[in-house]
MDAnalysis code that builds the backbone (N, CA, C; Angstrom):
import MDAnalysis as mda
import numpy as np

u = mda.Universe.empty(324, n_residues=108, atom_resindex=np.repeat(np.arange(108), 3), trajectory=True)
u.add_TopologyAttr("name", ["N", "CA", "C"] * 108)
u.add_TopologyAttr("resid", np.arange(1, 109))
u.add_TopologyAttr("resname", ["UNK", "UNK", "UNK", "UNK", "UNK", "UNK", "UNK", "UNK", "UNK", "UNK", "UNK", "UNK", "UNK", "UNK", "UNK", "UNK", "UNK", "UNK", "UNK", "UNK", "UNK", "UNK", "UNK", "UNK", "UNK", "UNK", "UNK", "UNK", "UNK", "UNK", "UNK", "UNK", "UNK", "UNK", "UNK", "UNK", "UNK", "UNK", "UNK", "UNK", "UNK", "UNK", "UNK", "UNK", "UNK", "UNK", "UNK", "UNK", "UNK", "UNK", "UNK", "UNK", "UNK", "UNK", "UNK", "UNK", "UNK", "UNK", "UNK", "UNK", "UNK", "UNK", "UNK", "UNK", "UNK", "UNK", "UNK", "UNK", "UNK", "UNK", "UNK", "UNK", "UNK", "UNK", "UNK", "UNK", "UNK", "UNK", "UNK", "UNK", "UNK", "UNK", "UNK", "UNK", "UNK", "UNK", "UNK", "UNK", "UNK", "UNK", "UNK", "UNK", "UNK", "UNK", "UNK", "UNK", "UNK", "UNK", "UNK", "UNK", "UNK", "UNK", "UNK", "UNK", "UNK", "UNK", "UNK", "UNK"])
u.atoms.positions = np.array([
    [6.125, -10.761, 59.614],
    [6.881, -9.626, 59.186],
    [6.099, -8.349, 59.513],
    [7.104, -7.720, 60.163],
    [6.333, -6.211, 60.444],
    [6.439, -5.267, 59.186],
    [5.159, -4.439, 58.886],
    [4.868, -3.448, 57.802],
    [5.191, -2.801, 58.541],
    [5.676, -0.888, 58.234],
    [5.318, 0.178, 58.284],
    [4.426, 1.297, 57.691],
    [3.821, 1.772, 57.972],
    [3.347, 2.846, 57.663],
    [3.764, 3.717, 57.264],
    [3.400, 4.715, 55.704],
    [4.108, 6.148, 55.860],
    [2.952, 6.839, 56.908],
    [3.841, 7.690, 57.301],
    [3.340, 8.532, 58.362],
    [3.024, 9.931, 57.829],
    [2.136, 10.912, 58.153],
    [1.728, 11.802, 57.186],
    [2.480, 12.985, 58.189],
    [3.378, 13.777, 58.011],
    [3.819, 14.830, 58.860],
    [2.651, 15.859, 59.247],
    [2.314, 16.270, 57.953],
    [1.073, 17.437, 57.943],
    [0.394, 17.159, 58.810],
    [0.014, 15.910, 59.246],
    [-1.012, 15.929, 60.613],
    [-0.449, 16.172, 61.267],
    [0.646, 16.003, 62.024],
    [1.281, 16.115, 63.215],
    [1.341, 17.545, 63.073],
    [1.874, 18.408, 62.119],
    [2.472, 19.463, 61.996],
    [1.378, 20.296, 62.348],
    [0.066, 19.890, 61.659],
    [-1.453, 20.284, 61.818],
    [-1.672, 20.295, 63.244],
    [-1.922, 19.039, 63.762],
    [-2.015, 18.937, 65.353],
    [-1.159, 20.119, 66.341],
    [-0.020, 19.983, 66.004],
    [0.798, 20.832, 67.169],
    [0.465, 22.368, 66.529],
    [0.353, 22.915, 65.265],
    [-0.739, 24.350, 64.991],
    [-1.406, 24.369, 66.178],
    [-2.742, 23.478, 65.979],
    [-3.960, 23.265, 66.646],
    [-3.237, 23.837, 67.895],
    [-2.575, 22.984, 68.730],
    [-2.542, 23.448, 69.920],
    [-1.868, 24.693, 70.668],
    [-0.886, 24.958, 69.587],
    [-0.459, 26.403, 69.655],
    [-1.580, 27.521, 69.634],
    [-2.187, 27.391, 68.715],
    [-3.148, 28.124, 68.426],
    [-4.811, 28.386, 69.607],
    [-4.670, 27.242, 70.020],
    [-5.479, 26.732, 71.363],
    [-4.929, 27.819, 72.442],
    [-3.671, 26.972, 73.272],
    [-2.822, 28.188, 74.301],
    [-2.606, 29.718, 73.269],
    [-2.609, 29.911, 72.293],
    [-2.746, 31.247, 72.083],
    [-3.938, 31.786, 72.338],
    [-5.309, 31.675, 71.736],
    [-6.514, 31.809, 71.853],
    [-7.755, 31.140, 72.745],
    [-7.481, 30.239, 72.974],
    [-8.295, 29.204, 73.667],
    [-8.102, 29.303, 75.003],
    [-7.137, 28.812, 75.673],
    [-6.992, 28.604, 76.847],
    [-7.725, 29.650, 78.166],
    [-7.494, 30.495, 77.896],
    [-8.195, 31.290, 79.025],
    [-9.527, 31.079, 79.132],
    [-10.336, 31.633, 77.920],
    [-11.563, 31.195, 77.692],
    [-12.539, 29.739, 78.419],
    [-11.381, 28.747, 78.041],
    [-11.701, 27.593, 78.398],
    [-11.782, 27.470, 79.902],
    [-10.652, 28.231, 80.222],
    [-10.585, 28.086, 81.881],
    [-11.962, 28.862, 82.683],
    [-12.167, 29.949, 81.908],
    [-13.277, 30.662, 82.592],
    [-14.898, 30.007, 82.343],
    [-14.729, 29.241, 81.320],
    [-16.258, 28.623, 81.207],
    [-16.007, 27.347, 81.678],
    [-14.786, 26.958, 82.121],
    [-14.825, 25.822, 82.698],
    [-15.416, 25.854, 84.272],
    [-14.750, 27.135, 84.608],
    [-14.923, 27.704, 86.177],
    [-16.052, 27.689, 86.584],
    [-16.906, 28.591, 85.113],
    [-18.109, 29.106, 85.363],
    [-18.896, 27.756, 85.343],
    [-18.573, 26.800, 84.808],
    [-19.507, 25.220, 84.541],
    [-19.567, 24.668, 86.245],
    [-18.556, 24.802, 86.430],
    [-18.271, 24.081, 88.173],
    [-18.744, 24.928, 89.191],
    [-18.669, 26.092, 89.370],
    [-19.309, 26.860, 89.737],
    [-20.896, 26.971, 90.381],
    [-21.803, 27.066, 88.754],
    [-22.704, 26.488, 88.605],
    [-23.315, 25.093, 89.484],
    [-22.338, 24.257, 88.550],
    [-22.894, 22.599, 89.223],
    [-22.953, 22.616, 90.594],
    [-21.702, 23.456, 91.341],
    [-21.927, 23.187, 92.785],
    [-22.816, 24.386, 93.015],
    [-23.240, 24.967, 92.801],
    [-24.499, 25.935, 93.214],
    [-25.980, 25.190, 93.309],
    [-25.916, 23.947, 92.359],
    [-26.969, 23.238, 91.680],
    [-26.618, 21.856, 92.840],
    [-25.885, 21.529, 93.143],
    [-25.910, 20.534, 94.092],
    [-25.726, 20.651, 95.395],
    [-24.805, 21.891, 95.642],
    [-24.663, 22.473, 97.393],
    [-25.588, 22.984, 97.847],
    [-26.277, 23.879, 96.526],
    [-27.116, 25.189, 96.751],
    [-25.888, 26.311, 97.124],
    [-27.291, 27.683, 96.798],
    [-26.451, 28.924, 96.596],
    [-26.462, 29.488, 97.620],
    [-25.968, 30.119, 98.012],
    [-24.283, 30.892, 97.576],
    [-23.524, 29.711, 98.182],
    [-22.377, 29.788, 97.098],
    [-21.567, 28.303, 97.094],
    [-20.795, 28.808, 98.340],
    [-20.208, 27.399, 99.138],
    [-19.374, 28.234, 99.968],
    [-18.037, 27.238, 99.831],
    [-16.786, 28.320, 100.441],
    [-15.658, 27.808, 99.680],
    [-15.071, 26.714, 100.713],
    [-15.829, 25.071, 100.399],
    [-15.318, 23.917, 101.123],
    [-14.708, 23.260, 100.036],
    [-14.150, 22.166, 100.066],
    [-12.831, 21.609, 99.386],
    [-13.832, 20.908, 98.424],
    [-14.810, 20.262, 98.663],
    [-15.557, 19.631, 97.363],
    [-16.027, 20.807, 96.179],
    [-16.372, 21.760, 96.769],
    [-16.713, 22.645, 95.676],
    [-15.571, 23.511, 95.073],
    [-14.580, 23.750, 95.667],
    [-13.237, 23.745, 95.216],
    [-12.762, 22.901, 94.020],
    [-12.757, 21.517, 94.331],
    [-12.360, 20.246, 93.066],
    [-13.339, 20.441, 92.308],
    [-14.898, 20.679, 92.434],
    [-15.688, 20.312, 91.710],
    [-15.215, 21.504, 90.495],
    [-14.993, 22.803, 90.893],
    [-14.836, 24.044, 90.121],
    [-13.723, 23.707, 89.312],
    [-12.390, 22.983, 90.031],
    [-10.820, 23.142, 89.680],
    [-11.277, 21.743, 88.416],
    [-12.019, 20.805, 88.654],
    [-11.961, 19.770, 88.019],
    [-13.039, 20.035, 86.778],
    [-13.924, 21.286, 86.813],
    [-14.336, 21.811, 85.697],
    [-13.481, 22.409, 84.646],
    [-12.777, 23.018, 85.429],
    [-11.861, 24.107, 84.864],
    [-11.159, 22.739, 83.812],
    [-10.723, 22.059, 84.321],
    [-9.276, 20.932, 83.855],
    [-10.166, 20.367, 82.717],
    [-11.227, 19.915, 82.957],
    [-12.525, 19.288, 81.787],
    [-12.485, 20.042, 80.765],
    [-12.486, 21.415, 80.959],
    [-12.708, 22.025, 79.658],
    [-11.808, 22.910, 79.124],
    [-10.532, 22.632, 79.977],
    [-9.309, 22.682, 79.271],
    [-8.856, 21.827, 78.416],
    [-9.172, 20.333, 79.012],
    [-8.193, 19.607, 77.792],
    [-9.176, 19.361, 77.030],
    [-10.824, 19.216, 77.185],
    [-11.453, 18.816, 75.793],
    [-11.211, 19.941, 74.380],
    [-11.367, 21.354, 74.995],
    [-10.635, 22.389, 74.322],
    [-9.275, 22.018, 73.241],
    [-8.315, 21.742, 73.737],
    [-6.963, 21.535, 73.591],
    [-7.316, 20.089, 73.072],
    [-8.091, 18.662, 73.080],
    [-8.373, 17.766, 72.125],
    [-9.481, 18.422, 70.970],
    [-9.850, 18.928, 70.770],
    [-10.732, 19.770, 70.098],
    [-9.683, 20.410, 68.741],
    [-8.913, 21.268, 69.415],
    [-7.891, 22.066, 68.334],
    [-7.244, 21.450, 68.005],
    [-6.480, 20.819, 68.587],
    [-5.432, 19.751, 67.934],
    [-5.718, 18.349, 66.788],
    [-7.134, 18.183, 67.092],
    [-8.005, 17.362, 66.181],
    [-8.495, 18.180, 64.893],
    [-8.681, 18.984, 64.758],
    [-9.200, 20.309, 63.839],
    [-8.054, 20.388, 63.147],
    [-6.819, 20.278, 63.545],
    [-5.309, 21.004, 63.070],
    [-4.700, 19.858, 62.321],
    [-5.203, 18.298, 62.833],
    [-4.441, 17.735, 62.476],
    [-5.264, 17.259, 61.033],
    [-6.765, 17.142, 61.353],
    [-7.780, 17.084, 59.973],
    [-7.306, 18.243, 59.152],
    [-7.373, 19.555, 59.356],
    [-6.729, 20.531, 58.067],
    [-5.352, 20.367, 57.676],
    [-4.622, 20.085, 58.618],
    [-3.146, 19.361, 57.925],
    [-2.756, 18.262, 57.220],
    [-3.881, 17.312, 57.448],
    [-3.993, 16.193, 56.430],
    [-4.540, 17.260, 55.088],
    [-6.021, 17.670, 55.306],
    [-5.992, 17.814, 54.231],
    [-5.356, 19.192, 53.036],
    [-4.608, 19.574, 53.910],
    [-3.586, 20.690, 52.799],
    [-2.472, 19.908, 52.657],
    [-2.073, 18.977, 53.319],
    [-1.149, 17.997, 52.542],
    [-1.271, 17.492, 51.541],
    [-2.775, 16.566, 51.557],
    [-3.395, 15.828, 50.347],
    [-3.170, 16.838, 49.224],
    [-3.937, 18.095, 49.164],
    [-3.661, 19.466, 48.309],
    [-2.603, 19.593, 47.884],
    [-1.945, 19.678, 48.245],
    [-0.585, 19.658, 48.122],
    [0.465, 19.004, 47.312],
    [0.116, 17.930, 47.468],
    [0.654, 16.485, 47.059],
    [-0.256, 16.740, 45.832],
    [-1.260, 16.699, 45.454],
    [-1.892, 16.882, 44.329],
    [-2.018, 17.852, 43.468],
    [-1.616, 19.254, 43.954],
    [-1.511, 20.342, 43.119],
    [0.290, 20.128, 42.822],
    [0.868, 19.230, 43.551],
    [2.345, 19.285, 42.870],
    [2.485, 18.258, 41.855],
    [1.433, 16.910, 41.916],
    [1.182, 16.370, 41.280],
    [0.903, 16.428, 39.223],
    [-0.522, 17.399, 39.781],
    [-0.543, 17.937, 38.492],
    [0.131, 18.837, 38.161],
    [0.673, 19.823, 38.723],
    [2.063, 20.970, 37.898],
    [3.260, 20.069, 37.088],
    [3.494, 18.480, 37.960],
    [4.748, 18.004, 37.069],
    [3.947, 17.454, 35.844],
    [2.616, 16.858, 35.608],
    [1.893, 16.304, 34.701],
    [1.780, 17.460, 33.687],
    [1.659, 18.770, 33.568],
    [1.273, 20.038, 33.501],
    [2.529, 20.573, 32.335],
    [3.530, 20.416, 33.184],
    [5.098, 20.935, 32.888],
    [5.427, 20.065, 32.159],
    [5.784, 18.568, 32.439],
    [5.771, 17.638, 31.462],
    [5.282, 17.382, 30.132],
    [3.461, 18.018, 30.193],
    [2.943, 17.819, 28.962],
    [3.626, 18.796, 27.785],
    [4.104, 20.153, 28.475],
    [4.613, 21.562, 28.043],
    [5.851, 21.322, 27.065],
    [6.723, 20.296, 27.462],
    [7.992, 19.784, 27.163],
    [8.069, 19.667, 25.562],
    [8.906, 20.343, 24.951],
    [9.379, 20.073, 23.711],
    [9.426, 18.629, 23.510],
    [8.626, 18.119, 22.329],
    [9.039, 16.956, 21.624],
    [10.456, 17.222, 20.918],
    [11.595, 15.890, 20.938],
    [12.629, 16.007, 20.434],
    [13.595, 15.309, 21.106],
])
């Protein structure tokens, strides 16, 4: 017999934040220190001044892409851990308000 799982929205909801928030803020950034990483490496393995042949091309473009998506797994992991836990919060501060309200209740 197959179980299900409840599934926690807040992460997901958390996660896709994260990555909004990533392409809002992140992304460029990422692209330029990604550039600047590949850049580098082929300066460090061609020697300098890089010149523009197709390996040092990928090596730069395939920096760039590296530290785009670790970026973008980065935020979306961050988003989906704080969305768990303001859910949990959540669930527990609504928790105790009905325990709270309940206790408040006229006997009778």
């Amino acid at each position: 017999m197959l179980t299900t799982h409840k599934r926690a929205p807040e992460a997901w909801l958390g996660a896709l934040f994260g990555m909004v928030w990533f392409l809002y803020n992140g992304a460029v950034p990422s692209l330029a220190y990604g550039g600047h990483m590949g850049h580098m490496t082929g300066g460090i393995l061609f020697g300098e001044p890089v010149e523009p042949v197709i390996l040092d091309k990928f090596m730069v473009g395939g920096a760039m892409a590296l530290a785009f998506f670790a970026g973008l797994f980065l935020f979306s992991v961050l988003g989906g851990v704080g969305g768990t836990a303001l859910g949990a919060l959540y669930r527990k501060a609504t928790t105790i308000q009905a325990q709270v309200h309940e206790a408040q209740k006229p006997e009778g």
